[in-house]
C-alpha positions in Angstrom: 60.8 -11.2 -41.2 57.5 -11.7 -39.7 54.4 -9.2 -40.5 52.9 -8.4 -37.1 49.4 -7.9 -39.0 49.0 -11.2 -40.6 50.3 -13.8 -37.8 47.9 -12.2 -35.0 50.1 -9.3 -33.3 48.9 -6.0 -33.5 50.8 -3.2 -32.7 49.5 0.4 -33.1 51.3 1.7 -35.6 50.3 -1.0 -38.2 46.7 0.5 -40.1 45.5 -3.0 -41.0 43.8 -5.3 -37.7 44.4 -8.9 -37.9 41.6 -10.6 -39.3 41.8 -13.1 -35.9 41.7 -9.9 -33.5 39.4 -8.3 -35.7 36.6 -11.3 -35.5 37.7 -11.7 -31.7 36.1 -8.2 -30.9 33.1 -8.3 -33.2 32.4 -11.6 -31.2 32.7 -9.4 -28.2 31.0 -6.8 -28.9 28.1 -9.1 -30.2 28.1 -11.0 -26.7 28.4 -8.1 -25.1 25.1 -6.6 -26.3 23.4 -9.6 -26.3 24.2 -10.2 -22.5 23.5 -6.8 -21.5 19.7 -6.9 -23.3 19.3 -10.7 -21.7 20.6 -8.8 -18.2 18.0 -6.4 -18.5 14.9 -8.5 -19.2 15.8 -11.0 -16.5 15.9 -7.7 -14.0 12.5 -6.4 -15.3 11.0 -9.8 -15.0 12.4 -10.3 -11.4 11.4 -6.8 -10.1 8.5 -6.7 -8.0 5.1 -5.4 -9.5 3.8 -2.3 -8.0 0.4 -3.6 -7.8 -3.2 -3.3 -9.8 -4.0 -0.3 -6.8 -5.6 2.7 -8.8 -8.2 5.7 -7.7 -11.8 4.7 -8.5 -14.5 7.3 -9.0 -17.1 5.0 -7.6 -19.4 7.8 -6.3 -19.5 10.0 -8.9 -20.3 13.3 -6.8 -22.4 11.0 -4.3 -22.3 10.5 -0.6 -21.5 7.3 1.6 -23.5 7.9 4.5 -22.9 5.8 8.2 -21.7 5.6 11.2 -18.3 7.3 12.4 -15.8 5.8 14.4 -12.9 7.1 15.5 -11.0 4.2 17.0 -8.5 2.7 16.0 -8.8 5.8 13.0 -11.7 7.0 11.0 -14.1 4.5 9.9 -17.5 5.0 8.4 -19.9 1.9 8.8 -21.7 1.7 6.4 -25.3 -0.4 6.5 -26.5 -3.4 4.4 -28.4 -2.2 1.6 -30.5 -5.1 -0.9 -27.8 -7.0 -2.3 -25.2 -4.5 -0.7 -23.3 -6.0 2.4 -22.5 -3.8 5.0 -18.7 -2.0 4.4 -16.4 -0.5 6.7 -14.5 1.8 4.9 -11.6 3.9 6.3 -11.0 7.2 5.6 -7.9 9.8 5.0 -7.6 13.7 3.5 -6.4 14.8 0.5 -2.3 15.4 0.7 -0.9 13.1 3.5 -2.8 14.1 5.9 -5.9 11.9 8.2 -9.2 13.4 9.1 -8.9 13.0 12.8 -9.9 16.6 13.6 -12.6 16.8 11.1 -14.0 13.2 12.3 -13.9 14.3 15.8 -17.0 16.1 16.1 -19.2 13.0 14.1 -18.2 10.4 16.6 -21.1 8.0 17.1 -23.1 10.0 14.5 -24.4 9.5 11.2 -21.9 11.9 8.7 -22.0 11.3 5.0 -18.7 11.4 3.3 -17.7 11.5 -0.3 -14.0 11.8 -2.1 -12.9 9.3 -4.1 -11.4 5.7 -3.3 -8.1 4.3 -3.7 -8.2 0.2 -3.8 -5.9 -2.5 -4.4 -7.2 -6.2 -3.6 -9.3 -6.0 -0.5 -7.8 -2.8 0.8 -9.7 0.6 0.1 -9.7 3.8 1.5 -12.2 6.7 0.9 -9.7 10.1 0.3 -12.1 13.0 1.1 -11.9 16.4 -0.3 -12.6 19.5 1.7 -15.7 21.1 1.9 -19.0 19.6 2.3 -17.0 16.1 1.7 -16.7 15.3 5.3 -20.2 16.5 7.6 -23.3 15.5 9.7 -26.3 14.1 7.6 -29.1 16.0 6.6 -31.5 15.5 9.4 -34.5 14.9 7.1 -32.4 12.1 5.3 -30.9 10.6 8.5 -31.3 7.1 9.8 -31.1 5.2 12.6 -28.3 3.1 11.0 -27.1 0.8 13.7 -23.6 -1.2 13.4 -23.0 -4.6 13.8 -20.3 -5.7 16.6 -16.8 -6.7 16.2 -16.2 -10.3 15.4 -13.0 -11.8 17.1 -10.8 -14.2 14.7 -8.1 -14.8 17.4 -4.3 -14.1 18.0 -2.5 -14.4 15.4 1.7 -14.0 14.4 1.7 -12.4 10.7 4.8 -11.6 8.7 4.4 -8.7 6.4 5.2 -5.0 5.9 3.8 -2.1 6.8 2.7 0.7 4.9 -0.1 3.9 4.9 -3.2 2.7 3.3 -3.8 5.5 1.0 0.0 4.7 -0.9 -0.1 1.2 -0.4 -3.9 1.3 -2.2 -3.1 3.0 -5.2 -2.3 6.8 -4.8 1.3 6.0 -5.2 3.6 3.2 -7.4 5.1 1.6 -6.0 3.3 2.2 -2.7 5.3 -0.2 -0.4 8.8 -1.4 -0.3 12.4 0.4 0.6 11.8 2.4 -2.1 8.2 4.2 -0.7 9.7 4.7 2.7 9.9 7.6 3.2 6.6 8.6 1.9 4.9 6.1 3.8 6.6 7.7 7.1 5.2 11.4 5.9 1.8 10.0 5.5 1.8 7.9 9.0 2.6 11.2 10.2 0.2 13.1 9.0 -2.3 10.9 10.4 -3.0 8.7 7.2 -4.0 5.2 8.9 -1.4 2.4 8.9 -2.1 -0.5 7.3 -0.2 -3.9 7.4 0.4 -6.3 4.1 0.3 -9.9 5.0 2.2 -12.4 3.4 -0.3 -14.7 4.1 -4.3 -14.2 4.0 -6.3 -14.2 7.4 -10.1 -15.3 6.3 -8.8 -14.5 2.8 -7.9 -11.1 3.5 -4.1 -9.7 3.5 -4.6 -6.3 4.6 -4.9 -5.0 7.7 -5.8 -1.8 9.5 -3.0 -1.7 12.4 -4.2 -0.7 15.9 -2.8 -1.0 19.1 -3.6 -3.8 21.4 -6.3 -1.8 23.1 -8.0 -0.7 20.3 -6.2 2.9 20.0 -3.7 3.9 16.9 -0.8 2.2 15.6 1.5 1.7 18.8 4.5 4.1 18.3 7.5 1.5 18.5 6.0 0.5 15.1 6.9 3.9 13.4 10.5 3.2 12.5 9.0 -0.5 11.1 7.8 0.7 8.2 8.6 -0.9 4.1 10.7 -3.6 5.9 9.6 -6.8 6.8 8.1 -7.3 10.3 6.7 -10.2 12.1 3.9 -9.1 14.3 1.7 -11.0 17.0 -1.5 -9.5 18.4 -5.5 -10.3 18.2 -7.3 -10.1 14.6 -10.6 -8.0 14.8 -13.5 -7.9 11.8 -15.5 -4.9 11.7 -17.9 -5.6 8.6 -15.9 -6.1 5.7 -12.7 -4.8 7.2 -9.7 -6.3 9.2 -8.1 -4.6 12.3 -5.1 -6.1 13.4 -4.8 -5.4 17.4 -0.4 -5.3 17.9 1.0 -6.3 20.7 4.2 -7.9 20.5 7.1 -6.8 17.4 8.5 -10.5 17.4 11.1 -9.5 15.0 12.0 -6.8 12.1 14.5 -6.0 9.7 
């Protein structure tokens, strides 16, 4: 009579395992792990970064001081100084919420404004605090500091995403993508300023303040657009060391 055990069969009630099964399912298990651990790196290694964006104390108490502008959202401009090239730097509150209110009193004055920036590549925003953070210079220490005008690069059909600039600089990881949409929408809400992420550099720059095509805000058809890839056509605008993409046309989105 045959013995299940030793010719491969194994049936329950036999308490010795077939050598052959027995070597089969250590194999398996083996492979098993070792597939699973190979899985895993591959899907770490193929997951997108969430960026070098990071806060940066680069005041240190201190105060920019410029120009406000309100249009297409809160921008000080900042002079030259020495070795210094001018800046325009945007600005947002602390929380998700913009400055709009706050700025609007300081339009086409000299304000000085401190907080702390967020930055990732050539995108930074200045987050200001509450307080004396956000007000008109000192008289005895203000300047005539007068702004440079608006250099036109041309119309232009970008593919990207867009985002809010203070999540998409640093504040938040990952700050753009599916994943960050809703926050991004919260932000854009509150009046954070939109920003779009190029897939390809304009004058070596991939991000964009968005504005409409006359200068105002984001337009509104935008708002659903966000953390999905868009393809945009409108007018690119340099205002010192920033970009302003002027959106006209959605050409297509996901």
């Amino acid at each position: 009579m045959l013995k299940p055990a030793e010719h491969g069969f194994f049936v329950g009630y036999f308490k010795k395992t077939p050598a052959d099964i027995k070597a089969l399912m250590i194999a398996f298990i083996v492979f098993f792990i070792a597939g699973m651990a190979s899985a895993s790196v591959l899907m770490s290694l193929n997951t997108e970064s969430p960026g070098a964006g990071s806060y940066a104390d680069e005041l240190h108490g201190e105060y920019l001081m410029g120009t406000m502008e309100l249009k297409p959202y809160p921008i000080l401009r900042v002079p030259a100084e020495g070795s210094k090239p001018a800046r325009a730097v945007m600005l947002a509150g602390s929380g998700k919420f913009g400055v709009d209110a706050r700025a609007l009193p300081l339009a086409g004055k000299t304000a000085q404004v401190g907080g702390i920036f967020v930055k990732r590549g050539d995108l930074e925003m200045l987050l200001i605090g509450g307080g004396d953070d956000l007000k008109a210079a000192d008289l005895q220490t203000s300047v005539n500091l007068s702004v440079a005008g608006p250099q036109n690069l041309g119309r232009w059909r970008l593919t990207g995403e867009i985002c809010d600039g203070k999540c998409g600089g640093g504040a938040m990881k990952p700050g753009t993508g599916l994943s960050h949409k809703a926050c991004a929408n919260l932000c854009l809400n509150g009046g954070v300023p939109p920003v779009f992420v190029s897939t390809a550099p304009v004058d070596g720059h991939s991000f964009f303040l968005l504005s409409s095509e006359d200068g105002g805000p984001m337009p509104a058809a935008l708002r659903d657009k966000t953390a999905v890839p868009v393809v945009l056509e409108g007018s690119v605008e340099r205002r010192d060391d920033l970009m302003i993409f002027k959106v006209d046309r959605l050409v297509d989105g996901a």
